[in-house]
C-alpha positions in Angstrom: -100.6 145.8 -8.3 -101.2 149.0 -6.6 -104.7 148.1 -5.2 -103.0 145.1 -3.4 -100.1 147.3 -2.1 -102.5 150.2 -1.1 -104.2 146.7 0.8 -101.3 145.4 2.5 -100.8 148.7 3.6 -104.0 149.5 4.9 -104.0 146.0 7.0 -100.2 146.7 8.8 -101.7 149.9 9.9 -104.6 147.9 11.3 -102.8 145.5 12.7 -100.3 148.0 14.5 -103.6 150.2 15.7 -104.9 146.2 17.3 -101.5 146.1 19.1 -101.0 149.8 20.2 -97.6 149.7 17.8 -97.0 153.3 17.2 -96.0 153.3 13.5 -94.5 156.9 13.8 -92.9 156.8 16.6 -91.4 160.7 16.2 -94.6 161.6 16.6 -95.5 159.6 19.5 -92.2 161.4 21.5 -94.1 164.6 20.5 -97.4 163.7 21.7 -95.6 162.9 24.9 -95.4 166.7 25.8 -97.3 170.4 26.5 -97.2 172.0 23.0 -95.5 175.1 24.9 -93.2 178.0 23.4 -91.3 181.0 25.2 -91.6 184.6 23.6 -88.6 186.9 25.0 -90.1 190.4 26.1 -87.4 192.2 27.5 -84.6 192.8 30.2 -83.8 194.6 33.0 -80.6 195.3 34.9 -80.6 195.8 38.6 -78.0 198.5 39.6 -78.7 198.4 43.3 -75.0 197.2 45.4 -75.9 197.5 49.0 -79.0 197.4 51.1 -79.6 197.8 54.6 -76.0 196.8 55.1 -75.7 193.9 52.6 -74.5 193.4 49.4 -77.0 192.7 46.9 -76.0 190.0 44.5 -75.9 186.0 43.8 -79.3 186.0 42.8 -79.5 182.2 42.5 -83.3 181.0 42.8 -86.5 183.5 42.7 -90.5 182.5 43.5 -93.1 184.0 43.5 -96.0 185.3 46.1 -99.1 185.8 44.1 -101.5 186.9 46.8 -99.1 189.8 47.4 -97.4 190.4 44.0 -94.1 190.0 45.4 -91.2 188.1 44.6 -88.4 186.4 47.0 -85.1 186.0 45.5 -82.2 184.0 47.4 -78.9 185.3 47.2 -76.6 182.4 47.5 -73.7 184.7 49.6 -72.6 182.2 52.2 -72.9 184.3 55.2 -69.2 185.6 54.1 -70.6 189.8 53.0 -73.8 189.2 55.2 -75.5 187.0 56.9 -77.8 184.3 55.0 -80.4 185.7 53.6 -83.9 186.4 50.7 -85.0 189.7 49.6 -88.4 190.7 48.6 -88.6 192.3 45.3 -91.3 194.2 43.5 -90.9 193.7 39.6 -93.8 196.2 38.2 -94.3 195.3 34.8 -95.9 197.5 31.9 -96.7 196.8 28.6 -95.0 193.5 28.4 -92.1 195.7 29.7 -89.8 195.5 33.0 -90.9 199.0 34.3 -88.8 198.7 37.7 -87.4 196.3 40.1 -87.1 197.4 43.9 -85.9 195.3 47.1 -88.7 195.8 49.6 -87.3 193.9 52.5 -84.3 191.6 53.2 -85.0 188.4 55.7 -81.7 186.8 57.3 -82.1 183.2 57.7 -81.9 181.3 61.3 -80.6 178.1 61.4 -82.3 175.1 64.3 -80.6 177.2 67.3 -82.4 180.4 66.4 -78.9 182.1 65.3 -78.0 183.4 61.9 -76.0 180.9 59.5 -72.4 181.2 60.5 -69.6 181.6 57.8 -69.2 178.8 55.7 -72.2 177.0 56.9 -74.7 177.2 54.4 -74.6 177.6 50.6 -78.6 179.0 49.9 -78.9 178.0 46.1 -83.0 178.2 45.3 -86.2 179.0 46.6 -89.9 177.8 46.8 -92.7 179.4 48.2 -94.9 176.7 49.6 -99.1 176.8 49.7 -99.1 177.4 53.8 -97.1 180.7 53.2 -93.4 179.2 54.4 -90.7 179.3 51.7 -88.2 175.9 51.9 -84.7 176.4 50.5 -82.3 174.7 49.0 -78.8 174.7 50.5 -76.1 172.5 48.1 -73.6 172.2 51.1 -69.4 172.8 51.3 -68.4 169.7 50.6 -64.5 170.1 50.9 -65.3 171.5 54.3 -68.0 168.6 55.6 -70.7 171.0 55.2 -73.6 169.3 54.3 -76.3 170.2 51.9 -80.0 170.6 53.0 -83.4 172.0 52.2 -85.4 173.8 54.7 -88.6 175.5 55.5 -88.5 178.8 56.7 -91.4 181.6 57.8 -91.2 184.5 55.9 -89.4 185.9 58.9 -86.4 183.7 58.5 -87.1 181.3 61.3 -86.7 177.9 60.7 -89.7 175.1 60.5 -88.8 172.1 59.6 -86.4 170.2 57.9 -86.7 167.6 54.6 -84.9 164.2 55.0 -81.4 163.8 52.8 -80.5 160.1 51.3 -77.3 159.8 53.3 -76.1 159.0 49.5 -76.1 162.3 48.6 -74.3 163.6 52.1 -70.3 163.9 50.9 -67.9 160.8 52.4 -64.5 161.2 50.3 -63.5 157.7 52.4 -67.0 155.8 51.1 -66.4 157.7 47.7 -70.2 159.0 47.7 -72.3 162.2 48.0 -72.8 165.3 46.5 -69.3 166.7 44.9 -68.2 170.5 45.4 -70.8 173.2 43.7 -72.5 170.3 42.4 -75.7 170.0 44.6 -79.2 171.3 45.0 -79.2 174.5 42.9 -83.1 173.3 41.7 -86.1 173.6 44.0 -89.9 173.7 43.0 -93.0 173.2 44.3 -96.4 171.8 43.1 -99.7 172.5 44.8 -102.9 170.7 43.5 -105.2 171.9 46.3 -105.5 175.5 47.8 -105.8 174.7 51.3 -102.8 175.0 53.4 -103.3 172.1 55.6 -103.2 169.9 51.8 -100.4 167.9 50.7 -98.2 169.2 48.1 -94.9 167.8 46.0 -91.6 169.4 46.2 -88.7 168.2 43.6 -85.0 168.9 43.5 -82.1 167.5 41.7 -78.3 167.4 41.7 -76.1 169.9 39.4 -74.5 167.1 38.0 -73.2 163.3 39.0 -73.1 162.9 42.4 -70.0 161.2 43.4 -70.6 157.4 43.4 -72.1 158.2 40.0 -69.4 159.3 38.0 -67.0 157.3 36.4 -63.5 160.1 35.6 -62.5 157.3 32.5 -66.5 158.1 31.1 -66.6 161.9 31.0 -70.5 161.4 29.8 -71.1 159.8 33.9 -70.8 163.8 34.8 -74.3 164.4 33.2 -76.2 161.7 35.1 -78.4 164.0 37.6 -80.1 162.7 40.1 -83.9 164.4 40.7 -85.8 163.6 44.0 -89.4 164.2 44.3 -91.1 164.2 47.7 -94.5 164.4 49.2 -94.9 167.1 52.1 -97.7 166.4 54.6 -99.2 168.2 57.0 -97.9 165.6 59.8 -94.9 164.2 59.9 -91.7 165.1 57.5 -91.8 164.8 53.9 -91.6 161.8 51.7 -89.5 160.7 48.9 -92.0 159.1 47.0 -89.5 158.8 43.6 -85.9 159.3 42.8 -85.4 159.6 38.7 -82.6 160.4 35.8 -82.4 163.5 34.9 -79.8 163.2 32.2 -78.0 167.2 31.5 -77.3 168.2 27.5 -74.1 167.2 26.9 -71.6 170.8 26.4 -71.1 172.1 23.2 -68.1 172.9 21.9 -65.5 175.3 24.5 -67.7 174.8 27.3 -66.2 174.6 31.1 -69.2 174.4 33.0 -72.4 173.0 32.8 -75.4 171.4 35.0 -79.4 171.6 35.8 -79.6 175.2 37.6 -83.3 175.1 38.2 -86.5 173.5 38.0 -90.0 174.9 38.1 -93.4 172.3 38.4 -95.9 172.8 35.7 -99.7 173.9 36.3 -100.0 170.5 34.1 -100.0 167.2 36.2 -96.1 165.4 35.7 -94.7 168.2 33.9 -92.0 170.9 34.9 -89.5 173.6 33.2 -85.6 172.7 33.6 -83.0 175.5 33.1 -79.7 174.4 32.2 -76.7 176.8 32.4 -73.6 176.8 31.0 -70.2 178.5 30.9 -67.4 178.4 28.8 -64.9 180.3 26.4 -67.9 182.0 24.5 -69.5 183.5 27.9 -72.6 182.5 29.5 -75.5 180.2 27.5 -78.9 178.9 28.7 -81.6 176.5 27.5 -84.8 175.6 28.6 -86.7 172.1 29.1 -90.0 171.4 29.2 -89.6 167.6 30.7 -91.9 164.5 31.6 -91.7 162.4 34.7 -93.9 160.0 33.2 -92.6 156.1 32.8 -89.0 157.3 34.1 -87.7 154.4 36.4 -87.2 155.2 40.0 -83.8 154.6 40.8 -83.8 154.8 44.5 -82.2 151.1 45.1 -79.0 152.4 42.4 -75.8 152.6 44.5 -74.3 153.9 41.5 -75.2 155.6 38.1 -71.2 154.9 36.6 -72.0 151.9 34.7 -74.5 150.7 32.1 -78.3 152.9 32.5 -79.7 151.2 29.4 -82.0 149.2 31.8 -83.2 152.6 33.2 -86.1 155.0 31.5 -84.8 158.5 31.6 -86.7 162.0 32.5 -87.8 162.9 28.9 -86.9 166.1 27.5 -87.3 168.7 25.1 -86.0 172.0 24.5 -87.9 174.9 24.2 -85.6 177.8 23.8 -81.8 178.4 23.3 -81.3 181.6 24.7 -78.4 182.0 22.3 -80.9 182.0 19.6 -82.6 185.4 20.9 -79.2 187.2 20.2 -79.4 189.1 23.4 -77.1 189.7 26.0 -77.5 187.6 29.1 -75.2 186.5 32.1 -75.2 184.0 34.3 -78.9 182.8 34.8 -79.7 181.0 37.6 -83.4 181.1 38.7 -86.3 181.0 37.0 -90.0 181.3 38.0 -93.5 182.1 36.9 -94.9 185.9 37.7 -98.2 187.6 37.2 -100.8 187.6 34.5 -99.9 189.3 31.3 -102.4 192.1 29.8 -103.2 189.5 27.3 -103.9 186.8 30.0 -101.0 185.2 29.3 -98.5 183.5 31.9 -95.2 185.4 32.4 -92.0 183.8 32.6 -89.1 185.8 34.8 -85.7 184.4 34.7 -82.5 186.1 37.0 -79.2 185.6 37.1 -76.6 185.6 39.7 -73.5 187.8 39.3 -71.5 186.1 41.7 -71.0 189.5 43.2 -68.1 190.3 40.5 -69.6 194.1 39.7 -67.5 195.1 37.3 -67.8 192.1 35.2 -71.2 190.4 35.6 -74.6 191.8 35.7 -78.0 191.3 38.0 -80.8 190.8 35.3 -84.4 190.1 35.3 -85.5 188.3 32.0 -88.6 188.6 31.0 -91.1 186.3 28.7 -94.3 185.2 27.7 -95.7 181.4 27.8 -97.0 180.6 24.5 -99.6 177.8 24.8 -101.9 175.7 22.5 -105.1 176.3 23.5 -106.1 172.4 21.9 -103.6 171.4 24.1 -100.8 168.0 23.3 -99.8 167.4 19.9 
């Protein structure tokens, strides 16, 4: 009796193998991603207030210049302290430690007329440095005031270069009942760069906070979550390209949360793979998690008018979760950017994270996070 189960057994597995049926399929969501971990290091608190006549604060998105070993970090002020602007940062690193962190330069930004942002115009959330040595940035828009949101490339002077196409969805109408709502926009901006040549090609993604208007149904609190990520293709000639418009569905808040949405995204050395940061706020302080996540097989959704119904027709981005920074038992604020940095001693990636303190002093901190990317050498599961 046994022989002919241990049979029957042995010919479903064959039979599943003959018609790609994945008998486990736990495993086969596993195999689906980078067998990555984060190792916390350590933090750093920047002290600094002012320089050369600006506040320093809102540290919202931060990338990173290899060739130079520096890092720019957006401050998301909205031309209200000072006008709109990135500082360079040195972060020296020793030991696995956060040595020091000093502002090198501040760049104000220049908007199509050659003049610096006005008050009110611009709301700089992240930053990207691109392989031809521009930065783009991300700006979510005002959209109570009609302002509306864009990404840009800039020269490391400030000036501006060009300008990446919008969906007209995601511009605010409050008649048409579409477009990005208020704080709610492009706080995530990344770039990926297969090539090394400037004149090459290269992929830029972004995605919504949370539900963009037309997407969010107030009688299905759950609609809120349903981001919408845009990837692009930017040539060499002509403006970029939005190649594919995806899902991105945001954790749902845990208990005595206020506040939650995708904050940033960073592209993967790995082809179709990137890092989300999601940040939350709520009666318990600050939280953050990070996501490795998979493009692969999600359905482009560029023809959906609205995400407030019914999505079981639609693949989502996949996700998993790599670390709950309330797990490390540390202190940390309100994180907001997240990027990779130099080389460990060990050869080993480095993972900086920094938050934005909204410029409240007295209450909320400017930190640099610092970690190290653990990674399986035999690479997927």
């Amino acid at each position: 009796m046994l022989n002919k189960i241990s049979k029957i057994i042995t010919l479903l597995i064959i039979i599943c193998s003959l018609f790609f049926i994945d008998i486990n399929p736990v495993f086969a969501q596993e195999r689906l991603f980078l067998d990555l971990s984060l190792e916390y290091l350590d933090t750093y608190e920047l002290k600094i207030q002012d320089y050369e006549n600006t506040k320093v604060g809102g540290f919202s998105g931060i990338t990173y210049n290899q060739q130079k070993d520096y890092f720019y970090v957006i401050s998301d002020d909205r031309s209200r302290l000072a006008p709109a602007r990135f500082y360079t940062v040195k972060i020296n690193i020793e030991n696995d430690k956060i040595d020091d962190v000093i502002l090198e330069n501040v760049t104000f930004l220049k908007d199509n007329n050659g003049e610096l942002y006005a008050n009110d115009t611009i709301d700089p959330e992240a930053i990207a440095l691109s392989p031809r040595n521009s930065i783009f940035i991300s700006s979510e828009g005002i959209s109570h005031l009609r302002v509306a949101p864009f990404i840009n490339e800039y020269d490391l002077d400030g000036n501006l270069l060009s300008e990446v196409p919008i969906p007209k969805r995601y511009i605010y109408n409050k008649e048409e009942k579409k477009g990005i709502q208020d704080n709610y926009g492009f706080e995530s901006l990344t770039i990926k760069a297969n090539a090394t040549m400037a004149q090459d090609p290269f992929r830029l993604f972004t995605g919504s906070e949370l539900a963009l208007t037309q997407d969010f149904n107030d009688k299905i609190p759950e609609t809120l979550l349903r981001s919408r990520m845009m990837h692009y293709v930017v040539n060499p000639f002509g403006q970029p390209v939005l190649i594919s418009e995806n899902l991105y569905p945001v954790n749902q808040a845990d208990f005595g949360v206020i506040y939650n949405g995708l904050n940033e995204l960073y592209a993967l050395p790995e082809e179709g793979y990137l890092l989300s940061l999601e940040r939350t706020f709520g009666l318990r302080g600050f939280g953050a998690k990070i996501f490795q996540i998979v493009m692969a097989n999600a359905t482009d959704i560029y023809a959906e008018k609205s995400l407030a119904g019914n999505i079981d027709n639609i693949n989502l981005i996949k996700k998993k979760l790599l670390l709950n920074l309330k797990d490390l038992n540390i202190d940390f604020d309100n994180l907001e950017g997240l990027t990779f940095g130099p080389r460990l001693p060990d050869g080993s990636q480095s993972l900086i994270l920094v938050s934005d303190n909204n410029f409240k002093y007295s209450t909320e901190k400017t930190q640099f996070l610092l970690f190290k990317i653990v990674k399986n050498t035999q690479g997927n599961n």
